[in-house]
mmJSON file of the N, C-alpha and C atoms, coordinates in Angstrom:
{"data_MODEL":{"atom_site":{
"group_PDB":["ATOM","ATOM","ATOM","ATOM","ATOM","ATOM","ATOM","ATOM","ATOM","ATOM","ATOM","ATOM","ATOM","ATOM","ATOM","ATOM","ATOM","ATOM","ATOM","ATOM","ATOM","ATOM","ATOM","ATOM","ATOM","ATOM","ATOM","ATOM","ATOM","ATOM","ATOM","ATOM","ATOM","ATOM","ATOM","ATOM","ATOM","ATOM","ATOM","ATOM","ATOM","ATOM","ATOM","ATOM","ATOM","ATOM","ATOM","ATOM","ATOM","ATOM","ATOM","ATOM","ATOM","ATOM","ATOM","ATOM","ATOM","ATOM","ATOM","ATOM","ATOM","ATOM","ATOM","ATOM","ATOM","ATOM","ATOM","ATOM","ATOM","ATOM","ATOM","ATOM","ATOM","ATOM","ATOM","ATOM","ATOM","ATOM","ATOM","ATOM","ATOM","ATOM","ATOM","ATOM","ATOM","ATOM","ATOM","ATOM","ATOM","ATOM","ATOM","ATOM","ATOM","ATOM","ATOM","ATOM","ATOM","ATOM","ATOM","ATOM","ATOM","ATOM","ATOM","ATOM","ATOM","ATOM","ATOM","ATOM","ATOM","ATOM","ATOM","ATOM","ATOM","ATOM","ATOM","ATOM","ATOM","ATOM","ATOM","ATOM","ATOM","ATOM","ATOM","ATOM","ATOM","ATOM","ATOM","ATOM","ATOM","ATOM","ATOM","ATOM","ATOM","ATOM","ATOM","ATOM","ATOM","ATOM","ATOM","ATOM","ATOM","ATOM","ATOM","ATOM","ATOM","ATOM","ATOM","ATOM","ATOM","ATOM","ATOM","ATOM","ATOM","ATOM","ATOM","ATOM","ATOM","ATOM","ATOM","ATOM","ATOM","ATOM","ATOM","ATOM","ATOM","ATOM","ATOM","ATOM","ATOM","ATOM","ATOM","ATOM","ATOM","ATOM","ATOM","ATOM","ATOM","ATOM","ATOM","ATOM","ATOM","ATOM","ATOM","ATOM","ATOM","ATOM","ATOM","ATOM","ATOM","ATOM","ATOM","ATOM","ATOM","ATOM","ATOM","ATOM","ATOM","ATOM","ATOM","ATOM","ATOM","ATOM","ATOM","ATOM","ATOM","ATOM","ATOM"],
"id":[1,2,3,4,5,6,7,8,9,10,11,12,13,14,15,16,17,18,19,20,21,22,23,24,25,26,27,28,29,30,31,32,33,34,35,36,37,38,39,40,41,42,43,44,45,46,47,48,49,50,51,52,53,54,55,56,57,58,59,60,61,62,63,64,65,66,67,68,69,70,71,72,73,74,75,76,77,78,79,80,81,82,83,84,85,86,87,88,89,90,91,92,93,94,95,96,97,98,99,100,101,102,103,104,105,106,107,108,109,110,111,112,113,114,115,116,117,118,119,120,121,122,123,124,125,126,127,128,129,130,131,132,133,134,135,136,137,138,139,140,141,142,143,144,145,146,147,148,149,150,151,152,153,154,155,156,157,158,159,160,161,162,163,164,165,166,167,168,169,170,171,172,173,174,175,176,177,178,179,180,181,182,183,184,185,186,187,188,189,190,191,192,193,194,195,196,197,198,199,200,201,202,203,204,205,206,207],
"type_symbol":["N","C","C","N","C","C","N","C","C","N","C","C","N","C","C","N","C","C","N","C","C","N","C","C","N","C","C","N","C","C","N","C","C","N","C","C","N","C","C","N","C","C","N","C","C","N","C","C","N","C","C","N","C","C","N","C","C","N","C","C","N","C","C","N","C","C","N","C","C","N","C","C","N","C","C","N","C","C","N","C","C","N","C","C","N","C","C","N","C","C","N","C","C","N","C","C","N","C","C","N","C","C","N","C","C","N","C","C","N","C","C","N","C","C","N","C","C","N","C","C","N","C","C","N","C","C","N","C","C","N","C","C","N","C","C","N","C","C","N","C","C","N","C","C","N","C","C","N","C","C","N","C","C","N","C","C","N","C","C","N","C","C","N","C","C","N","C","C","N","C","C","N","C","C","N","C","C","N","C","C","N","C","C","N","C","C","N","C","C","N","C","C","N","C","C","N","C","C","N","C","C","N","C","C","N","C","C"],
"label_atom_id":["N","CA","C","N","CA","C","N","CA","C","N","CA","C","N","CA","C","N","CA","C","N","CA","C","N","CA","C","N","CA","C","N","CA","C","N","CA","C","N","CA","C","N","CA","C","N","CA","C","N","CA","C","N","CA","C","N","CA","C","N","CA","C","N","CA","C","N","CA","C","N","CA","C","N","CA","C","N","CA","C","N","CA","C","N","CA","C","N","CA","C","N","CA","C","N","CA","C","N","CA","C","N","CA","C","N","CA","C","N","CA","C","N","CA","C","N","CA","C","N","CA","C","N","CA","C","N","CA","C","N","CA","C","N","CA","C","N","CA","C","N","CA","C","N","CA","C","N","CA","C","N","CA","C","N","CA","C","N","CA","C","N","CA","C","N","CA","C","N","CA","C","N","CA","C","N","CA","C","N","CA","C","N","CA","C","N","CA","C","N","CA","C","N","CA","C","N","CA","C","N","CA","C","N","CA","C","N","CA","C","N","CA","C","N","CA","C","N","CA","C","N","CA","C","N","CA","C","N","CA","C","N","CA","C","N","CA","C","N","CA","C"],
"label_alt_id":[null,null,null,null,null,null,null,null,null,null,null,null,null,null,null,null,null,null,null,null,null,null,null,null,null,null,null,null,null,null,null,null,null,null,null,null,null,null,null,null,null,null,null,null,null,null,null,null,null,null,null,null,null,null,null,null,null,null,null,null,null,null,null,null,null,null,null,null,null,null,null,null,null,null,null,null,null,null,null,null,null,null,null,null,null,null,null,null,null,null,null,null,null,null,null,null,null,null,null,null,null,null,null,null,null,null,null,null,null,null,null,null,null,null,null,null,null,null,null,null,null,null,null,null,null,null,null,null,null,null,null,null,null,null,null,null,null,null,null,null,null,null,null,null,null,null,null,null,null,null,null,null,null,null,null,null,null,null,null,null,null,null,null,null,null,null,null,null,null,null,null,null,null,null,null,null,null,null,null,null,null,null,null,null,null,null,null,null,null,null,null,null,null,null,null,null,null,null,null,null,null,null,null,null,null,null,null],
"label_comp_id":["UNK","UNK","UNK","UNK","UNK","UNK","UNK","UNK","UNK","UNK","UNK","UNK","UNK","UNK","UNK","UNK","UNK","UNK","UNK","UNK","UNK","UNK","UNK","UNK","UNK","UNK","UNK","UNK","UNK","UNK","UNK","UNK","UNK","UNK","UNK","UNK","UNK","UNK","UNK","UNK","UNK","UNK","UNK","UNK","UNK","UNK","UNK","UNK","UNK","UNK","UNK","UNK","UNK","UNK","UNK","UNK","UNK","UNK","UNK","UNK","UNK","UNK","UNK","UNK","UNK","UNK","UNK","UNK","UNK","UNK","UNK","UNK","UNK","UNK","UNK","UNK","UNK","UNK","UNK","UNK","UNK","UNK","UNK","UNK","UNK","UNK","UNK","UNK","UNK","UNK","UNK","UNK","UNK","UNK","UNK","UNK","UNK","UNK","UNK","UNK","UNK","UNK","UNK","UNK","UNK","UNK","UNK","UNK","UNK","UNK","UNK","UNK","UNK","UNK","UNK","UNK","UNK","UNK","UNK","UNK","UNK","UNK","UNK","UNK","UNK","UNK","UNK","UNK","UNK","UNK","UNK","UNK","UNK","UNK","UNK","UNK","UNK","UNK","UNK","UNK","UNK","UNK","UNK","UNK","UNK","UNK","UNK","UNK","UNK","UNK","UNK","UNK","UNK","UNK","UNK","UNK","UNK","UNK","UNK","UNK","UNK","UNK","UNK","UNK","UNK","UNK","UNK","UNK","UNK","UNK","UNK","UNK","UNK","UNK","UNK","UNK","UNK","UNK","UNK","UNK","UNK","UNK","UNK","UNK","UNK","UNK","UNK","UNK","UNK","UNK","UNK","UNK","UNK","UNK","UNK","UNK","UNK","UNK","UNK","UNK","UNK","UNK","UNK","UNK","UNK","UNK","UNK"],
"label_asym_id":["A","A","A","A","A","A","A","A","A","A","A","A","A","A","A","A","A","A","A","A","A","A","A","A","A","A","A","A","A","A","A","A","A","A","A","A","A","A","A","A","A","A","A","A","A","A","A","A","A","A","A","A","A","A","A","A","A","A","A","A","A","A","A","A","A","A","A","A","A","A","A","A","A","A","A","A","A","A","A","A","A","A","A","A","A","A","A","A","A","A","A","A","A","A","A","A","A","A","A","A","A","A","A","A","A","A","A","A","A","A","A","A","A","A","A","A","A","A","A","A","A","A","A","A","A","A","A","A","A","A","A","A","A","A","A","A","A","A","A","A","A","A","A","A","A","A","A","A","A","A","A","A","A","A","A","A","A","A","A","A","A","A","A","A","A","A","A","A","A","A","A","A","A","A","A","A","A","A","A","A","A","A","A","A","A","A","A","A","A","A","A","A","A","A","A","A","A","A","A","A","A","A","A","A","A","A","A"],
"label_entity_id":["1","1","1","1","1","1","1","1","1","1","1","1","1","1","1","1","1","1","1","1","1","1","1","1","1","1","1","1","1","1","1","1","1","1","1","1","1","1","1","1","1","1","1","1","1","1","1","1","1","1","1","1","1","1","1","1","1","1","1","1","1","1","1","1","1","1","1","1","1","1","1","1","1","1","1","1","1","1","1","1","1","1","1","1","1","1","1","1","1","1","1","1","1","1","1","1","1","1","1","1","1","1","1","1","1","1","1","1","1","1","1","1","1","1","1","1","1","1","1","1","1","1","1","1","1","1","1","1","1","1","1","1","1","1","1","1","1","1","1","1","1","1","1","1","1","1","1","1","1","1","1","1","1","1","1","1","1","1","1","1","1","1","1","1","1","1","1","1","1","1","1","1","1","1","1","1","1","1","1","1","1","1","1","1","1","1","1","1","1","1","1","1","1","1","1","1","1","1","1","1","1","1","1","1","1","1","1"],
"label_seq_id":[1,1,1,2,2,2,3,3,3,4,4,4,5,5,5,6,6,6,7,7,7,8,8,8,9,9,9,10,10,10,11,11,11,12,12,12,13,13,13,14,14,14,15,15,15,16,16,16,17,17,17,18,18,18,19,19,19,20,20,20,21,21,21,22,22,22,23,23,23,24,24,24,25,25,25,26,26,26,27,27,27,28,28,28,29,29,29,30,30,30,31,31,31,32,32,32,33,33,33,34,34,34,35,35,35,36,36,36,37,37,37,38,38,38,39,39,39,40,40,40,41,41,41,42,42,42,43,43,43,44,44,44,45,45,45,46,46,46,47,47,47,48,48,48,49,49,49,50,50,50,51,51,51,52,52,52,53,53,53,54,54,54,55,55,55,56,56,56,57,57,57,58,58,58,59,59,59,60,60,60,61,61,61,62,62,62,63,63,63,64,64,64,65,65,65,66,66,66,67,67,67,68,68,68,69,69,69],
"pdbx_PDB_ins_code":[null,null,null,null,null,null,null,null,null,null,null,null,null,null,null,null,null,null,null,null,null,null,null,null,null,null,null,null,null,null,null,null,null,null,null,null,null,null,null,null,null,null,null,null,null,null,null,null,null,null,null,null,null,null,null,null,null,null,null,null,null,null,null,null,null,null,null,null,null,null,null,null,null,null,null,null,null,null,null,null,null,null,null,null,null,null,null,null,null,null,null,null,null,null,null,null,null,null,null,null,null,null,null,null,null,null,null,null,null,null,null,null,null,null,null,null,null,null,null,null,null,null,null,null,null,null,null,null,null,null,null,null,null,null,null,null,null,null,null,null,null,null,null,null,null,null,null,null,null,null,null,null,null,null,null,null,null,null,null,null,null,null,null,null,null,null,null,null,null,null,null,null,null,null,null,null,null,null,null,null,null,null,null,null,null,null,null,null,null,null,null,null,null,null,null,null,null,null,null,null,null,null,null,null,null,null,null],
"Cartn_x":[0.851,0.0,0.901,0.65,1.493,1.279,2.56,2.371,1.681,0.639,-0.405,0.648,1.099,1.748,2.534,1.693,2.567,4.114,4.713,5.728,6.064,6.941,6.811,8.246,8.285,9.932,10.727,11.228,12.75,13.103,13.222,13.573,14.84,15.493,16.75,16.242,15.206,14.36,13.626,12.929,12.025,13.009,14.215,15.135,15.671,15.832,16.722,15.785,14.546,13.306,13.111,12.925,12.661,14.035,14.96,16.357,15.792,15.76,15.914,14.737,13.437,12.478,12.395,13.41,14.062,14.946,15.648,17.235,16.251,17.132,16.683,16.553,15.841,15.55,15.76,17.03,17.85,18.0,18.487,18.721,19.812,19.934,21.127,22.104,21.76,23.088,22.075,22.937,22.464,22.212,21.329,20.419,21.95,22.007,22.98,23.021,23.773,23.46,22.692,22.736,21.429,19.711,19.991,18.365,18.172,18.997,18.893,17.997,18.659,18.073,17.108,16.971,15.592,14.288,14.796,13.42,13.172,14.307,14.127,13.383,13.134,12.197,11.251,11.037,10.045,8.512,7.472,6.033,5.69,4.883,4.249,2.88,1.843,0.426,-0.056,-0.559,-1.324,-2.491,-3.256,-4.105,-3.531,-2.086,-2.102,-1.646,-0.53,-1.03,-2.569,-3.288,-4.969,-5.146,-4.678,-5.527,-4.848,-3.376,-2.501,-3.017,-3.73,-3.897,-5.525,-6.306,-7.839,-7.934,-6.474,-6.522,-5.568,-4.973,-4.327,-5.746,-6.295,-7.1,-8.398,-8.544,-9.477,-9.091,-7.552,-6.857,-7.035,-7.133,-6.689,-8.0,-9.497,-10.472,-10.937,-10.096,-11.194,-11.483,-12.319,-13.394,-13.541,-13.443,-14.279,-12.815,-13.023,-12.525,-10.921,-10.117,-9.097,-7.968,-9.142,-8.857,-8.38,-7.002,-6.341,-6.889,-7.292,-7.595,-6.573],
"Cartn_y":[-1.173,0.0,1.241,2.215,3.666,4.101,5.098,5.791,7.462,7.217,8.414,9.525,10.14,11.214,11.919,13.008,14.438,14.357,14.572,15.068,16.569,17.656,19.057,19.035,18.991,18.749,20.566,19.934,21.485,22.133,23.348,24.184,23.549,23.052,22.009,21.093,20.643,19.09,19.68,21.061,21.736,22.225,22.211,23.6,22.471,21.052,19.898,19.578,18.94,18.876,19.349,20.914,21.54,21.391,21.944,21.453,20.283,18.91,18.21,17.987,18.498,18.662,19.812,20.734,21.819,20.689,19.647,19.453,18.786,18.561,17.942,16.288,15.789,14.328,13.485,12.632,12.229,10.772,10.121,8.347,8.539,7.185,7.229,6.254,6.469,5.374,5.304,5.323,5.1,3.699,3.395,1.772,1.013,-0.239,-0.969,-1.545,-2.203,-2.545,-3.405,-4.206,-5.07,-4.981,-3.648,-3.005,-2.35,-1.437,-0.866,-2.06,-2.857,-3.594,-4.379,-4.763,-5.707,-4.614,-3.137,-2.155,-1.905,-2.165,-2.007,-3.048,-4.19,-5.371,-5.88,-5.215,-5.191,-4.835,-5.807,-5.873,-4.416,-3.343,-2.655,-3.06,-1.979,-2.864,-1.339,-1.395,0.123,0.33,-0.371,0.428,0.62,0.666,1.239,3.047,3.295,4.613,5.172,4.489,5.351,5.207,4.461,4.544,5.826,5.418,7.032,8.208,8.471,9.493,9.917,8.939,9.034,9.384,8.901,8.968,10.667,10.92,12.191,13.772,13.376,13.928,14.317,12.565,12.791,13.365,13.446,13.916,15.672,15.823,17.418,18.151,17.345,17.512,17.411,16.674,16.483,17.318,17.215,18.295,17.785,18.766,17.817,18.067,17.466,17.832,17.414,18.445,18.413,18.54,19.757,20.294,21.583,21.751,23.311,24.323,25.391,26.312,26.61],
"Cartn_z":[0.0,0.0,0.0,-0.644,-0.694,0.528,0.694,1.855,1.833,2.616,2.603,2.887,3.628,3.642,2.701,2.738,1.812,1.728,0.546,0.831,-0.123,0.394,-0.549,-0.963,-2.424,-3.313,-2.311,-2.343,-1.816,-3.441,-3.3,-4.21,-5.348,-4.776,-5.369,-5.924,-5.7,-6.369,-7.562,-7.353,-8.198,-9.084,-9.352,-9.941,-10.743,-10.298,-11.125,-11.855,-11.966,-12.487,-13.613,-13.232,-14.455,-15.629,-14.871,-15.968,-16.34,-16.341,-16.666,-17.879,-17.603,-18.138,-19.716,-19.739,-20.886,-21.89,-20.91,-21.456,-22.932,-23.567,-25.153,-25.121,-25.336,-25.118,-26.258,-26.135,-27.08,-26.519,-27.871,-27.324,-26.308,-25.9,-25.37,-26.03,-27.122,-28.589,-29.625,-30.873,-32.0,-32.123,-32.927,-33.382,-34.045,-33.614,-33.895,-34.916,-35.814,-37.249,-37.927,-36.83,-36.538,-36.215,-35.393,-34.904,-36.099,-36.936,-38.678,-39.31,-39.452,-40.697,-40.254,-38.88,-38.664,-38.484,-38.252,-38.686,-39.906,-41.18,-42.496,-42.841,-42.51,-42.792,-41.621,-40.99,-40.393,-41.366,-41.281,-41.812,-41.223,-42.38,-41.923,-41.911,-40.872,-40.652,-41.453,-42.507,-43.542,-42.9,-41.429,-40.969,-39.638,-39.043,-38.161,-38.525,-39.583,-40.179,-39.63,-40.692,-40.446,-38.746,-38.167,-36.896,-36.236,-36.523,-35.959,-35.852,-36.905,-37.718,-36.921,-37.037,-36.448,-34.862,-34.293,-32.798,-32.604,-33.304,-33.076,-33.484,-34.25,-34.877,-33.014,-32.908,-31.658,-30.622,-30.327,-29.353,-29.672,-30.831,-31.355,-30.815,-30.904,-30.945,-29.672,-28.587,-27.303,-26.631,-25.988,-25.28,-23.57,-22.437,-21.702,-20.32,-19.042,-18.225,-18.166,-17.915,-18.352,-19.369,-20.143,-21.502,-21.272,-21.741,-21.659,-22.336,-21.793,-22.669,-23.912],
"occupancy":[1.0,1.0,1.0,1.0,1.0,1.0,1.0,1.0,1.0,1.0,1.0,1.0,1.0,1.0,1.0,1.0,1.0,1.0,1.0,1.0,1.0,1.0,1.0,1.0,1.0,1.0,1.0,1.0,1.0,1.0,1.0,1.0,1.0,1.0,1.0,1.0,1.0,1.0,1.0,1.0,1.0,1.0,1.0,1.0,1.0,1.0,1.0,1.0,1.0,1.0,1.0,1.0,1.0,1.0,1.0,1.0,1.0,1.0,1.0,1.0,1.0,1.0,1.0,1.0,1.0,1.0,1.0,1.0,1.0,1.0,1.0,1.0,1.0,1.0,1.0,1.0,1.0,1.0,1.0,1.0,1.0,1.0,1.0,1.0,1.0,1.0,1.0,1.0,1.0,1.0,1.0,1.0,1.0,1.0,1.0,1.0,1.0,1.0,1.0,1.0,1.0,1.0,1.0,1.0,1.0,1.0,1.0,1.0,1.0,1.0,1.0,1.0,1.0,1.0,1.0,1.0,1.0,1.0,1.0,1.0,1.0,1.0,1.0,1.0,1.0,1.0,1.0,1.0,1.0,1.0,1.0,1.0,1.0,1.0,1.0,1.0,1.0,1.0,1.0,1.0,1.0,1.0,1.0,1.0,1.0,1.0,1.0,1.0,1.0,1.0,1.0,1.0,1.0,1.0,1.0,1.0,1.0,1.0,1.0,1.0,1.0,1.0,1.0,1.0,1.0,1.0,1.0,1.0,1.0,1.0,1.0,1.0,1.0,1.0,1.0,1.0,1.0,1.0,1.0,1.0,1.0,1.0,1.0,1.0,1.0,1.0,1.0,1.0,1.0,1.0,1.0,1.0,1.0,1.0,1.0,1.0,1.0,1.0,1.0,1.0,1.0,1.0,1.0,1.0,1.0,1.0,1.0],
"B_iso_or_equiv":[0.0,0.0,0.0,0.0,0.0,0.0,0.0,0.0,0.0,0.0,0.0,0.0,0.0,0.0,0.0,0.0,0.0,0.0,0.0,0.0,0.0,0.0,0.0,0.0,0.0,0.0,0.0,0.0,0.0,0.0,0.0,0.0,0.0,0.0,0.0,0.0,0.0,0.0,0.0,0.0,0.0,0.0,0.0,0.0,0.0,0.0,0.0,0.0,0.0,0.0,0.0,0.0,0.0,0.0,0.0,0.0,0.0,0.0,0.0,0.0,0.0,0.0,0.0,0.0,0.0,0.0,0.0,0.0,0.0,0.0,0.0,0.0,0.0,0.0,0.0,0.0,0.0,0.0,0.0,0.0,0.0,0.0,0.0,0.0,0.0,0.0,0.0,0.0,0.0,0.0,0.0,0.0,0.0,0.0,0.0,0.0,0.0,0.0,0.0,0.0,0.0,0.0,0.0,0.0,0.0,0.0,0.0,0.0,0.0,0.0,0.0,0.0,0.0,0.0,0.0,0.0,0.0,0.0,0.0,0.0,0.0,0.0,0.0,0.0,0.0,0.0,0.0,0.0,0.0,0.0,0.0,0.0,0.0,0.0,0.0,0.0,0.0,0.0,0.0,0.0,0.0,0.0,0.0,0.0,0.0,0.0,0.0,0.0,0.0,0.0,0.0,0.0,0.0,0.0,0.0,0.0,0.0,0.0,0.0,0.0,0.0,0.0,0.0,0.0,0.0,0.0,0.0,0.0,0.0,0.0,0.0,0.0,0.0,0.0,0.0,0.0,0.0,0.0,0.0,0.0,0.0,0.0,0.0,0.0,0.0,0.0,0.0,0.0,0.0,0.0,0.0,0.0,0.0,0.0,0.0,0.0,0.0,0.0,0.0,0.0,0.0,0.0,0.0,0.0,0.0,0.0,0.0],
"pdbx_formal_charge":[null,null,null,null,null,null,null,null,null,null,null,null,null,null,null,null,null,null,null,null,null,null,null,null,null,null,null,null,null,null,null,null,null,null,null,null,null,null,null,null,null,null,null,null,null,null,null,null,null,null,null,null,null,null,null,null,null,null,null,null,null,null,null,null,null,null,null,null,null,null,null,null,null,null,null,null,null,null,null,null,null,null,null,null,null,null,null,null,null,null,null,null,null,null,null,null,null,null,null,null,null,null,null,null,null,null,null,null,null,null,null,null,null,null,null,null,null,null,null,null,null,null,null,null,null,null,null,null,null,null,null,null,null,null,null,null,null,null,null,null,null,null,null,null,null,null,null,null,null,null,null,null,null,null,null,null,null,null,null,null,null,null,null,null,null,null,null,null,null,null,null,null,null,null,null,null,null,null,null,null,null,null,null,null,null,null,null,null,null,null,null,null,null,null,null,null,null,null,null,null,null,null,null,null,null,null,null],
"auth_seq_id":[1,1,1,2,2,2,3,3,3,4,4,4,5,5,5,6,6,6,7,7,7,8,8,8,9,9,9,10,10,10,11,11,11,12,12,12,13,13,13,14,14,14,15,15,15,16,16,16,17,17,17,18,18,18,19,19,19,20,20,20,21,21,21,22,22,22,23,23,23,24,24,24,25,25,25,26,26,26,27,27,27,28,28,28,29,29,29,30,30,30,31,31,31,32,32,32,33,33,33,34,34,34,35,35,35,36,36,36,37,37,37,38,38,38,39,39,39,40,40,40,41,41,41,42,42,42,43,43,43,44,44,44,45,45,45,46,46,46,47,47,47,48,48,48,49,49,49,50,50,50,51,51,51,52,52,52,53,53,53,54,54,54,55,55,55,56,56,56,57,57,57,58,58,58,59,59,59,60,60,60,61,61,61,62,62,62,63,63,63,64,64,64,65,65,65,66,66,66,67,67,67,68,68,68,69,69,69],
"auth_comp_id":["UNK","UNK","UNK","UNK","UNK","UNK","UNK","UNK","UNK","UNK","UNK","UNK","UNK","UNK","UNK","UNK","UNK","UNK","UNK","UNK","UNK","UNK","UNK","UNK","UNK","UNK","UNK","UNK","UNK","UNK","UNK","UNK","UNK","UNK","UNK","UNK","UNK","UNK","UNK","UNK","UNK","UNK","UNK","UNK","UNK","UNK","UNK","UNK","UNK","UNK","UNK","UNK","UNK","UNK","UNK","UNK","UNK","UNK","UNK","UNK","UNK","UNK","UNK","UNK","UNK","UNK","UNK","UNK","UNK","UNK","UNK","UNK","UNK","UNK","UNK","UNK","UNK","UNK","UNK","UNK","UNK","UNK","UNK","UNK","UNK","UNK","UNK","UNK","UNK","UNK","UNK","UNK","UNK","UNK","UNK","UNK","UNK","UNK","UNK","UNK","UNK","UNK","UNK","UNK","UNK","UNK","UNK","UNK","UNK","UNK","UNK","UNK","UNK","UNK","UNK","UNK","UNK","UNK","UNK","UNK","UNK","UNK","UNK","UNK","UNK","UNK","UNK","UNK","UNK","UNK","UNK","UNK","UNK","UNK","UNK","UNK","UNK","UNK","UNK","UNK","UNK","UNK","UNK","UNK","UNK","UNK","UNK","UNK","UNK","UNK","UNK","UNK","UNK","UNK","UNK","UNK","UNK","UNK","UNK","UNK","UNK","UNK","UNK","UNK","UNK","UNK","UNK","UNK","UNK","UNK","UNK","UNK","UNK","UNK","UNK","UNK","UNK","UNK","UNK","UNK","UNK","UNK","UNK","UNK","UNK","UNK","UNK","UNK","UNK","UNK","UNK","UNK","UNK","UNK","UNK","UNK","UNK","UNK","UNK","UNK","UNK","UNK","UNK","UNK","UNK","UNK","UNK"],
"auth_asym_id":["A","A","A","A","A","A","A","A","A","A","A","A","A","A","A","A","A","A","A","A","A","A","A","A","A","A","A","A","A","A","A","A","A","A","A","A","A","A","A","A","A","A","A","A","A","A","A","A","A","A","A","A","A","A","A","A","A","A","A","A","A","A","A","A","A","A","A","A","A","A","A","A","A","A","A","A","A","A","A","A","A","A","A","A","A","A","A","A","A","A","A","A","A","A","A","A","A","A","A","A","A","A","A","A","A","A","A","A","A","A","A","A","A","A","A","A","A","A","A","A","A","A","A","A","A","A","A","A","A","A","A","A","A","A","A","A","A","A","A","A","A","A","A","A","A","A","A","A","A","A","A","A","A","A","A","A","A","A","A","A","A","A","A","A","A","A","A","A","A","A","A","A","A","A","A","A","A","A","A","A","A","A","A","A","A","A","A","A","A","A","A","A","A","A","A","A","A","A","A","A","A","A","A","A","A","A","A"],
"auth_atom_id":["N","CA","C","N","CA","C","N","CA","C","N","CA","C","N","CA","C","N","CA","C","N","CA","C","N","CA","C","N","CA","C","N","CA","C","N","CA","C","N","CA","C","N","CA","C","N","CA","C","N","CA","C","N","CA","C","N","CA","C","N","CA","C","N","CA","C","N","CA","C","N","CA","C","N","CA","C","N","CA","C","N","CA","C","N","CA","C","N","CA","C","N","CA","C","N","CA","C","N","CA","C","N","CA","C","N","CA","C","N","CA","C","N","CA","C","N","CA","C","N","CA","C","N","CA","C","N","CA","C","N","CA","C","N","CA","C","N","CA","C","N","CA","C","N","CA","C","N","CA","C","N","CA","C","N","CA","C","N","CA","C","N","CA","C","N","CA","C","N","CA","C","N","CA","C","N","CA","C","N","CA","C","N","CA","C","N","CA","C","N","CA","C","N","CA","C","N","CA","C","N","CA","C","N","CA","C","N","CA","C","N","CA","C","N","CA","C","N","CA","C","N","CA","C","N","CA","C","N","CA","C","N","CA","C","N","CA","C","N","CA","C"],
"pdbx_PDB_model_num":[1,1,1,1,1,1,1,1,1,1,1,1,1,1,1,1,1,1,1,1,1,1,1,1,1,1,1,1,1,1,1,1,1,1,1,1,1,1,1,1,1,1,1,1,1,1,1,1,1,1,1,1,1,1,1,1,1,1,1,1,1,1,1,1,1,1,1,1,1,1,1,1,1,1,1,1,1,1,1,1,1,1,1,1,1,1,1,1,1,1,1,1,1,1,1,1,1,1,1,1,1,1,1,1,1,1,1,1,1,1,1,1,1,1,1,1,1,1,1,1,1,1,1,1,1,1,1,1,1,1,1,1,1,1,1,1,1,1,1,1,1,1,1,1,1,1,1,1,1,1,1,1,1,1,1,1,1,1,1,1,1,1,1,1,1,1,1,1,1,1,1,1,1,1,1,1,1,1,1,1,1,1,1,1,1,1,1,1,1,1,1,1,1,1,1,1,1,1,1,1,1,1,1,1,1,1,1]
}}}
């Protein structure tokens, strides 16, 4: 079970955070020559495209609690 009690981040926790949250979000290594070519032949599925596409669309569109102005 979690522990119920509050805890409040220290200015040092809030200040690393955000840095870390700006910094640029990058691999941590390039795809190996092996991970290259087994994504070059990897089966594509031509309706997960459309579904991509239908679910970003609904996302663009939602309405409802927890919607940013």
């Amino acid at each position: 079970m979690a522990d119920a009690r509050k805890t409040r981040p220290s200015d040092k926790t809030r200040a690393a955070e955000e840095s870390e949250a700006r910094r640029a979000h990058v691999a941590d290594r390039d795809p190996t020559a092996e991970e290259s070519e087994d994504a070059k032949q990897a089966p594509r599925d031509p309706d997960a495209a459309e579904h991509y596409d239908e679910m970003a669309k609904r996302g663009a569109q939602q309405q409802g609690e927890g919607r940013l102005p």
